[in-house]
C-alpha positions as CSV (number, residue, x, y, z in Angstrom):
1,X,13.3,-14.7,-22.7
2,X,12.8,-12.8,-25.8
3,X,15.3,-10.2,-27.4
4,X,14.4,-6.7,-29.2
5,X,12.8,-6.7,-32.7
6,X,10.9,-4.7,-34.7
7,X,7.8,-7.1,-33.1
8,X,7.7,-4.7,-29.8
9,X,6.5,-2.0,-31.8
10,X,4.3,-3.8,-33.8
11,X,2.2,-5.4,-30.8
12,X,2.5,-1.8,-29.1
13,X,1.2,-0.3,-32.0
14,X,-2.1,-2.2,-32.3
15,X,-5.7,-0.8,-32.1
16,X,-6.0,-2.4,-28.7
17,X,-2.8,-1.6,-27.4
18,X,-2.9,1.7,-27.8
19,X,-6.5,2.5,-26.2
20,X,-4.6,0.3,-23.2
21,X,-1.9,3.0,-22.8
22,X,-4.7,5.6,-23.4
23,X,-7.0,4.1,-20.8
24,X,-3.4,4.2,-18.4
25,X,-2.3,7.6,-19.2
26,X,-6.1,8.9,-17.6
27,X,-5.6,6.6,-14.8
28,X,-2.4,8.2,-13.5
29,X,-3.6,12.0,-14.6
30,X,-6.7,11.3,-12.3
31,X,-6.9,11.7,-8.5
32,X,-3.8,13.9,-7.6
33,X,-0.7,11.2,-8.3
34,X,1.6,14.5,-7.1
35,X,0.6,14.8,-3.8
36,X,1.3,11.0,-3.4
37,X,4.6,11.4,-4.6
38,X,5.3,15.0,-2.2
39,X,3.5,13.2,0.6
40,X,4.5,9.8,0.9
41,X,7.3,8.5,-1.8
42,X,9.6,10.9,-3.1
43,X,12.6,9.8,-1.6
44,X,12.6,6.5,-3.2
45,X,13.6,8.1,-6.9
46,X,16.6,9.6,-5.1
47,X,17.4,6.2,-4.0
48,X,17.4,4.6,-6.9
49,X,19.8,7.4,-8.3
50,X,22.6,6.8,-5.4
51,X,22.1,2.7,-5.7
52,X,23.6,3.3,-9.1
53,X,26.0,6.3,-8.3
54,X,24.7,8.0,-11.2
55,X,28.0,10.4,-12.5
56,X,28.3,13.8,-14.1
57,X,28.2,13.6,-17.6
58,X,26.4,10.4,-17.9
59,X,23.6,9.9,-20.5
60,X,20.9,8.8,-18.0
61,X,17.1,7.5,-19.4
62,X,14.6,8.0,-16.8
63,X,11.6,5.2,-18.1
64,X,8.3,5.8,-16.3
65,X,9.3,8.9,-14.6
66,X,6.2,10.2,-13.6
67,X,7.2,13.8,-12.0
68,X,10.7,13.1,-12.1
69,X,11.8,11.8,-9.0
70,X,15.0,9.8,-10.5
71,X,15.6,12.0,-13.4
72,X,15.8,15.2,-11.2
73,X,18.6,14.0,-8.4
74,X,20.1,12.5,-11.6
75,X,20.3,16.3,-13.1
76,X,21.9,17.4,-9.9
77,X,24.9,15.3,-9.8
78,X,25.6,16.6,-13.9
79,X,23.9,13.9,-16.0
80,X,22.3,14.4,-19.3
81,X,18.7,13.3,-18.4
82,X,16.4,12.6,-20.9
83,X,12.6,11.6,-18.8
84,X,9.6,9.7,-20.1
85,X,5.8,9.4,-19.2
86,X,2.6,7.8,-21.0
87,X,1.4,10.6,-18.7
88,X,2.1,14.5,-20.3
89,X,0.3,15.9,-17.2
90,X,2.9,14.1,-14.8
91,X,5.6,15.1,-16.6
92,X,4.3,18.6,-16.4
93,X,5.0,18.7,-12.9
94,X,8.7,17.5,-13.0
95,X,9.2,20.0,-15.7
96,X,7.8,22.9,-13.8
97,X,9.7,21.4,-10.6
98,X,13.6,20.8,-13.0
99,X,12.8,24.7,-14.2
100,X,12.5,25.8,-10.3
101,X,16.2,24.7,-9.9
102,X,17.2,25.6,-13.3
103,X,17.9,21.7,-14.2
104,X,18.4,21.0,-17.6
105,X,16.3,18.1,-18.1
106,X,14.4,16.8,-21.1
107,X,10.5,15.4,-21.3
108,X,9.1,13.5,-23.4
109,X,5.7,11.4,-23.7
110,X,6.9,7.9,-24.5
111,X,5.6,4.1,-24.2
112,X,7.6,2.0,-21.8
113,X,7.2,-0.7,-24.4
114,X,8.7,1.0,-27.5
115,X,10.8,4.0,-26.3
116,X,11.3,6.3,-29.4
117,X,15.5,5.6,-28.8
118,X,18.5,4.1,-30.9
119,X,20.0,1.0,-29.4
120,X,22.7,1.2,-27.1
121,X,21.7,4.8,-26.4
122,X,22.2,5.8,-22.7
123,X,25.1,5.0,-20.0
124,X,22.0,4.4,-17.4
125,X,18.4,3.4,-17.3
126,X,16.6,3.5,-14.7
127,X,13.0,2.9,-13.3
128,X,11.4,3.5,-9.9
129,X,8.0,2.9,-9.2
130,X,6.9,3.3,-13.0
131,X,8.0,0.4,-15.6
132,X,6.5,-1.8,-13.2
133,X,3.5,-0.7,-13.9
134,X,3.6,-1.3,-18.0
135,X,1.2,-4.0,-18.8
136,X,4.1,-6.3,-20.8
137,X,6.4,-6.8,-18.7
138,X,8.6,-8.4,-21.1
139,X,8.4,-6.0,-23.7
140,X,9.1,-3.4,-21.3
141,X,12.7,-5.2,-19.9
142,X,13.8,-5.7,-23.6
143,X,13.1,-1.9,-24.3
144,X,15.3,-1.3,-21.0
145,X,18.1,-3.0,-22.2
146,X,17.9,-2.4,-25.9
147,X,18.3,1.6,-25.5
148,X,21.5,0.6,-22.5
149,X,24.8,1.0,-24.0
150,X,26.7,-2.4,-23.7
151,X,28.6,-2.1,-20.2
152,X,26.2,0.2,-19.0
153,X,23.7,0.3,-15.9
154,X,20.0,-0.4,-15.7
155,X,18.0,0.0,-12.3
156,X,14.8,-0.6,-11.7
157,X,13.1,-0.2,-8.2
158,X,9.5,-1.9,-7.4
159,X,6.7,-2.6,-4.9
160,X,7.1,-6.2,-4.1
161,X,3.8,-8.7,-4.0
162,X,4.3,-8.9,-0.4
163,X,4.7,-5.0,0.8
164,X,2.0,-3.2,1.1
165,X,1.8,-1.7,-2.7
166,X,1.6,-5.3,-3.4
167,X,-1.2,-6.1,-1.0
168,X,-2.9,-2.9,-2.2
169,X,-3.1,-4.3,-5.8
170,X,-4.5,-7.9,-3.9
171,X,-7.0,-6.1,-2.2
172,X,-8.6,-4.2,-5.1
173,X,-8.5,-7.5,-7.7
174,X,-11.6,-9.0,-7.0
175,X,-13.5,-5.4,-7.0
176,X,-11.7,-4.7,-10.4
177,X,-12.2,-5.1,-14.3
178,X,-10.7,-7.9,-15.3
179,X,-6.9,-7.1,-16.6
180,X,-6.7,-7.1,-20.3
181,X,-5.0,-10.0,-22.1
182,X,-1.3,-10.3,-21.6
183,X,-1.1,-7.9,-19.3
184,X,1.0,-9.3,-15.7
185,X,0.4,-7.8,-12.5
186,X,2.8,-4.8,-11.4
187,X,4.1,-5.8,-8.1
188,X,5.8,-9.0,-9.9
189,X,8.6,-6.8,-10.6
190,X,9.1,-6.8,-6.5
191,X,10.1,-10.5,-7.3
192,X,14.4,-11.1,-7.6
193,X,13.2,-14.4,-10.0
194,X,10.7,-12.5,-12.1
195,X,13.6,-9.2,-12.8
196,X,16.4,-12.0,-13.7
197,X,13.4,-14.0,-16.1
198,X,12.9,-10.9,-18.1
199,X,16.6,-9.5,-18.5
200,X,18.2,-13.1,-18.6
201,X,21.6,-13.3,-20.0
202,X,21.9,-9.8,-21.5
203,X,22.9,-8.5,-17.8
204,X,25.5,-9.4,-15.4
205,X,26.7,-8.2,-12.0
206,X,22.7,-8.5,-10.7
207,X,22.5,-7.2,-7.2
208,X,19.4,-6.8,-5.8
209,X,18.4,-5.8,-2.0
210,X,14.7,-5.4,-0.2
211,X,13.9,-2.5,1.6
212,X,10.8,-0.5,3.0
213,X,10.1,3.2,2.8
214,X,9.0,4.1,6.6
215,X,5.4,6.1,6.2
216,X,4.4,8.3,8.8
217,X,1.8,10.7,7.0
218,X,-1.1,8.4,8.5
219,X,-2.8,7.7,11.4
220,X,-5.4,4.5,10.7
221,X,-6.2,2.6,7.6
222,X,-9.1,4.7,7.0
223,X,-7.2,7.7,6.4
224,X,-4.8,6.0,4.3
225,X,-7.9,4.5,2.7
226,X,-9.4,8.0,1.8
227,X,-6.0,9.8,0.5
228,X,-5.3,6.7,-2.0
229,X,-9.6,7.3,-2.7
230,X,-8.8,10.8,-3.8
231,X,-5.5,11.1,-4.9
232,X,-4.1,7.1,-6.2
233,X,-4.8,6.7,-9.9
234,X,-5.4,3.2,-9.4
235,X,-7.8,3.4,-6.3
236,X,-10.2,5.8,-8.5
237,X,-10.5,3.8,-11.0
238,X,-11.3,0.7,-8.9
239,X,-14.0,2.7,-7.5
240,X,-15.4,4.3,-10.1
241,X,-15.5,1.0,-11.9
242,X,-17.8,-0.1,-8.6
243,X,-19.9,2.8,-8.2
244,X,-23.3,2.0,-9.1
245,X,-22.8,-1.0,-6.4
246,X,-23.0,0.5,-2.9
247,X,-22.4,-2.9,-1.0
248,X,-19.4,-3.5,-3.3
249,X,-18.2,0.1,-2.1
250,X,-18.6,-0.5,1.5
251,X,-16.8,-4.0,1.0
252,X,-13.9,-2.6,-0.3
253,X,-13.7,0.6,2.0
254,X,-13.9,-2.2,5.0
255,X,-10.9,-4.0,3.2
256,X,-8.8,-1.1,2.5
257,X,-9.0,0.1,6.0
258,X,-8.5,-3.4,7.2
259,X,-5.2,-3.8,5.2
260,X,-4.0,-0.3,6.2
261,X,-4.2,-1.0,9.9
262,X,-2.4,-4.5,9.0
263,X,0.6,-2.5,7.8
264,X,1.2,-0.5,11.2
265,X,4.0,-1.0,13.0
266,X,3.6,1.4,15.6
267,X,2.8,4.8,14.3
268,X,4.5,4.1,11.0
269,X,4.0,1.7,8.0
270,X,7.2,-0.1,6.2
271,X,6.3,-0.2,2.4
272,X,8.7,-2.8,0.8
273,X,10.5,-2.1,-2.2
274,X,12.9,-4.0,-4.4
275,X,16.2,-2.4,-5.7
276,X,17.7,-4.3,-8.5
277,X,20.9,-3.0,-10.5
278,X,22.6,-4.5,-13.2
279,X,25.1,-4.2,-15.9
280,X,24.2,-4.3,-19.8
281,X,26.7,-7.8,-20.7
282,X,29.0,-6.1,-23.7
283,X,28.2,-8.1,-26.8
């Protein structure tokens, strides 16, 4: 387990790196990445927020935010949100949306992996659905608990490998580009082991809990199949990376549709999440 240095902005800052987070930004403005979130998983942000009773007057980080599904319940219990994207156009959205309440909230395009914050900086950092997907995992748990105040909370919620999120990401692998060097698969940060790995000793009072957000918007795997097609950042890029290969497209509309129907449990599909909270140990 490596601390915070100067080194995560170095390797963030590279040539390479930086066309990564480039290449990720597009990914999650493409498709319609809002109408997953008002359709399907909205409610898991909130979530997060009660899992760590988030308190008035509380500076809270909101890492990954994506349209702001932590960072605005945190604004209406009284925090001081401060909310970060690689995506401008996502944040957009949660703007538009804090501004409709007349929340107080502030956006800001930011890296996961080097947050433009002072150590020690908030009472509570959070994450759900978002730092997961930052390519170093490692660098991206060091940034969370480098910008937590000593004796302050971080929480991160994930799709584990297992749920359906996590089977998603199985499904598309051998259709995709190969994943860059370094990079680790999101849905590891479903796994209890993986979460305690990349804190390690800087956090104490771990708890962590699964559970499953109960989707009803769909009727078959090949309807969820077509509204992750058109709207799930990364379904279109799969797919477009594919395109010029019809059997490869039919292939992996018969194994999206197949994995959607193996998800049913009735009329609904359970998507598993992991919840873990911690405390930032006091130095």
């Amino acid at each position: 387990m490596s601390s915070f240095s100067s080194t995560t902005h170095i390797i963030t800052a590279t040539d390479e790196d930086r066309a990564l987070k480039a290449k990720h930004a597009a990914m999650w403005a493409s498709g319609s990445y809002p109408t997953v979130v008002d359709e399907v998983v909205h409610t898991l942000g909130g979530v997060l927020v009660e899992a760590l009773d988030v308190q008035r007057g509380q500076r809270v980080l909101d890492v990954a935010a994506g349209t702001g599904t932590s960072a605005i319940p945190s604004a209406r219990r009284g925090a001081e949100v401060v909310a970060t994207d690689l995506t401008p156009e996502l944040l957009a959205v949660g703007r538009s949306d804090a501004e409709s309440e007349g929340l107080e909230i502030v956006w800001q395009t930011a890296d996961a992996e080097a947050l433009p914050f002072a150590d020690a900086d908030f009472d509570v950092v959070m994450s759900s659905i978002g730092v997961m997907f930052a390519p170093h995992h490692q660098l991206a748990a060091d940034e969370l608990a480098r910008v937590c105040r000593p004796e302050g909370t971080i929480g991160v919620l994930s799709w584990t490998p297992s749920g359906f999120i996590g089977q998603l990401f199985a499904t598309m692998k051998p259709y995709a580009p190969p994943p860059p060097a370094g990079a680790s698969p999101a849905p590891l940060w479903g796994s209890v082991e993986h979460v305690r790995e990349l804190f390690g000793d800087r956090v104490e009072d771990v708890v962590a809990h699964q559970q499953a957000l109960i989707v009803d918007r769909f009727a078959s795997g090949a309807e969820l199949r077509d509204f992750m097609k058109a709207n799930y950042g990364p379904t279109i890029a799969v797919y477009r990376f594919i395109a010029d290969d019809p059997e490869k497209v039919a292939a992996l509309d018969a194994d999206m549709a197949a994995l959607g129907d193996r998800f049913f449990e009735g009329d609904v599909m359970p998507w598993e999440y992991l919840i873990v909270t911690a405390k930032r140990r006091k130095e």
